[in-house]
C-alpha positions in Angstrom: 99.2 178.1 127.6 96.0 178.7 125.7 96.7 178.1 121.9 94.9 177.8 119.0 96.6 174.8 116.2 96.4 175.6 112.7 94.5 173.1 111.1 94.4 172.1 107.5 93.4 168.6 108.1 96.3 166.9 106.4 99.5 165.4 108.4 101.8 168.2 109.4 98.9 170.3 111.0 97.7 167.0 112.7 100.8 166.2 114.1 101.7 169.4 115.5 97.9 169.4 117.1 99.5 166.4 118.9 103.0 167.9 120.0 100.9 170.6 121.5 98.8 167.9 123.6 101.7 166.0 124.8 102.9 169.5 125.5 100.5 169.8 127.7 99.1 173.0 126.2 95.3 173.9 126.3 94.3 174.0 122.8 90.9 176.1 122.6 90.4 175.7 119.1 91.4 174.5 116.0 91.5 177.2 112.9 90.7 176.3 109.2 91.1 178.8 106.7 89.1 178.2 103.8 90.5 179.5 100.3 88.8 180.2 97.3 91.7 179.9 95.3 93.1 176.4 94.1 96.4 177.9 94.3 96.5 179.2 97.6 100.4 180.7 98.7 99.2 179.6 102.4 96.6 177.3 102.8 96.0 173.3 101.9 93.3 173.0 100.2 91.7 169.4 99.0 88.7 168.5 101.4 89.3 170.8 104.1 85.5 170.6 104.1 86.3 167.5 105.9 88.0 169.4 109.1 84.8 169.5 110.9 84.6 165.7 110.7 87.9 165.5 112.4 87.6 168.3 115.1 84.6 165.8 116.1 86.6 163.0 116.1 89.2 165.1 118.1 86.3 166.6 120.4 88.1 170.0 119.6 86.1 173.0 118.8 87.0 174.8 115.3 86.9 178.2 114.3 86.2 178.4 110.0 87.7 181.5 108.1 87.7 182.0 104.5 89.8 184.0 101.9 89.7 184.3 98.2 93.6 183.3 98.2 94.9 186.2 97.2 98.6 186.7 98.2 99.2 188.6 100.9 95.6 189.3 101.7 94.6 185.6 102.9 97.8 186.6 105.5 95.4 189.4 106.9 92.0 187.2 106.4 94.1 184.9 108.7 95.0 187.8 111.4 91.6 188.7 111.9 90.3 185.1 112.6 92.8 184.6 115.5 92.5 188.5 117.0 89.0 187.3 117.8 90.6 184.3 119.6 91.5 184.3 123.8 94.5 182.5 123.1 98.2 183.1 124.4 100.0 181.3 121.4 99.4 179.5 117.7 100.9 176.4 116.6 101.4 175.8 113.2 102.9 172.4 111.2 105.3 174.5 108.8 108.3 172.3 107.8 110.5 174.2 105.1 108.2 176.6 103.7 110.1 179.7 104.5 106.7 182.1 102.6 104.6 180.4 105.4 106.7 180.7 108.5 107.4 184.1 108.2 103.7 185.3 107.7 102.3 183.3 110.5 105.2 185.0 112.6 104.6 188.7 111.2 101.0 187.7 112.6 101.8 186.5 115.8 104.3 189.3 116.4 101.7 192.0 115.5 98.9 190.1 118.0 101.6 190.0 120.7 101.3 186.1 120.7 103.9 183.0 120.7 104.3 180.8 117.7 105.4 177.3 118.2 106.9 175.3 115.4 107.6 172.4 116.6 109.1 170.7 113.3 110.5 173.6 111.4 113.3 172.0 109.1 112.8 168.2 110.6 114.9 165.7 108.6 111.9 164.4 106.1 112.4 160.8 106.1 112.8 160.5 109.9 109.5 162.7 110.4 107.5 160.6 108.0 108.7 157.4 109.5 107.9 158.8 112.9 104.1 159.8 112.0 103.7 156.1 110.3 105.5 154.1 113.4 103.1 156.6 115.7 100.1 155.0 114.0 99.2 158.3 111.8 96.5 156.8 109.2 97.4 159.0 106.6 96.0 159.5 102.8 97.3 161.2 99.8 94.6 163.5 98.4 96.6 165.9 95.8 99.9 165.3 93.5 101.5 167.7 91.5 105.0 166.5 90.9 106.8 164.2 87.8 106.2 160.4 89.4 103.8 161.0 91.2 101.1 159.3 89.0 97.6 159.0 89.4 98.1 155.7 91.3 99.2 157.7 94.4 95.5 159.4 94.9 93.4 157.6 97.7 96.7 155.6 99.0 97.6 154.9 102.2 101.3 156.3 103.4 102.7 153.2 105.2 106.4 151.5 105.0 106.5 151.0 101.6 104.9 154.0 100.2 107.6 155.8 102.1 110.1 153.9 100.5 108.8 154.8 97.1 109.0 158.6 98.1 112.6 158.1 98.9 113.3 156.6 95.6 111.4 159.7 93.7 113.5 161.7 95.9 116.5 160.6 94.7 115.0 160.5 90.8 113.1 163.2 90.7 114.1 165.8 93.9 110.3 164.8 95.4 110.1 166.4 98.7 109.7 163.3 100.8 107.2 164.7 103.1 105.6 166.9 100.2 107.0 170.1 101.6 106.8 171.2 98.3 103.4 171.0 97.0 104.4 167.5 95.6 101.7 165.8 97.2 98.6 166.7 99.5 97.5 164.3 102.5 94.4 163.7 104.5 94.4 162.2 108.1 91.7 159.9 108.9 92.9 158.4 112.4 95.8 159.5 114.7 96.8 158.0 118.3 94.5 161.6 119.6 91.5 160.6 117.6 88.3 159.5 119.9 87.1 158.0 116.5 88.3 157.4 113.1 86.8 158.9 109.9 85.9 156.3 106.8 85.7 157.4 103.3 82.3 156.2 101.9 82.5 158.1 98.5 85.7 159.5 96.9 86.1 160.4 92.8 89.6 160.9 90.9 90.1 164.2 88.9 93.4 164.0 87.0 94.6 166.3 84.7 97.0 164.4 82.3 98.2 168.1 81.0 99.6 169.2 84.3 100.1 165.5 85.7 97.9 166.7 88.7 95.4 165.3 90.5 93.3 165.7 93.8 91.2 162.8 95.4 87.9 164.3 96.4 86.0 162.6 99.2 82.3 163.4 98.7 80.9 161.2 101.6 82.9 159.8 105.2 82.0 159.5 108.4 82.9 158.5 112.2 83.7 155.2 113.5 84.1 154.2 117.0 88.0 152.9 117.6 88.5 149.5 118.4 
């Protein structure tokens, strides 16, 4: 099965690049859409700049689109990146948005290709305590949610940030695994990886207005693994 793994760069997309692996599959490429818009309907977008970084560290070939993020359109933008693609099926990390799911399957459908969503309506807390325990080194690089404060940007999700999410949860309805658009993550090593990516420079925007931030890594670059 020849599929191509829809890659954002954060944790969802990562770990459904890695179900397809242990799957078996033959993934050709990875696709990054790149959206002009801040407030993309499909695509994440804080430092998917850094996805070429990480298809080296995966030694996986990636295919760049772009869009202007206009609703509905970036669906078609999307379509004709992957009808230029020798694949037999996409892969996408989708876990509750219901806008997403259907348009990447209105896309496969009219390519005459599988989808494969591997973690479509997961129980949160058991999927983000899987991806730490799995030894996903994971960042958060957006917020947008009440509690989510500007302490959040740059940190690490381990044990205890996950018990933090759970607590917001219960507070403030925070998506645990930030299905939502409550927070925005970055994977810098994964058990896959043939080398880890380090953050040399990073920088803070926070909007104390909205109670939004992003994290926005101006410098990294590849480490062997130890």
């Amino acid at each position: 099965m020849r599929v191509a793994v829809l890659f954002s760069g954060g944790k969802d997309s990562t770990y459904a690049l890695y179900w397809a692996l242990k799957e078996g599959f033959e993934v050709r490429y990875l696709v990054t859409m790149h959206s002009e818009s801040e407030e993309s309907y499909m695509y994440h977008v804080p430092n998917v700049h850094l996805t070429e970084l990480q298809a080296r560290a995966i030694e996986i070939p990636i295919v760049k689109g772009f869009t202007k993020g206009e609703k509905e359109r970036e669906v078609e933008d999307l379509k004709r990146v992957l009808e230029g693609l020798k694949i037999d099926g996409i892969v996408a990390g989708a876990l509750a948005s219901q806008y997403q799911k259907e348009r990447v399957e209105r896309i496969a459908e009219e390519l005459g290709i599988k989808l494969f969503v591997p973690f479509w309506k997961a129980d949160p807390e058991e999927y983000m305590r899987t991806l730490i325990l799995e030894g996903f080194d994971i960042v958060i690089v957006g917020v947008s949610a009440y509690g989510l404060d500007e302490k959040w940007l740059g940190r690490k999700i381990d044990k205890k940030a996950l018990e933090e999410l759970k607590v917001l949860n219960e507070k403030y309805k925070v998506h645990i695994a930030g299905e939502g658009g409550e927070f925005e993550t970055f994977v810098r090593d994964a058990p896959f990886f043939k080398a880890k990516i380090v953050f040399d420079e990073t920088e803070k925007i926070w909007d104390a207005y909205t109670g939004s931030g992003v994290l926005i890594v101006k410098k990294a670059h590849l480490e062997p693994k130890g």
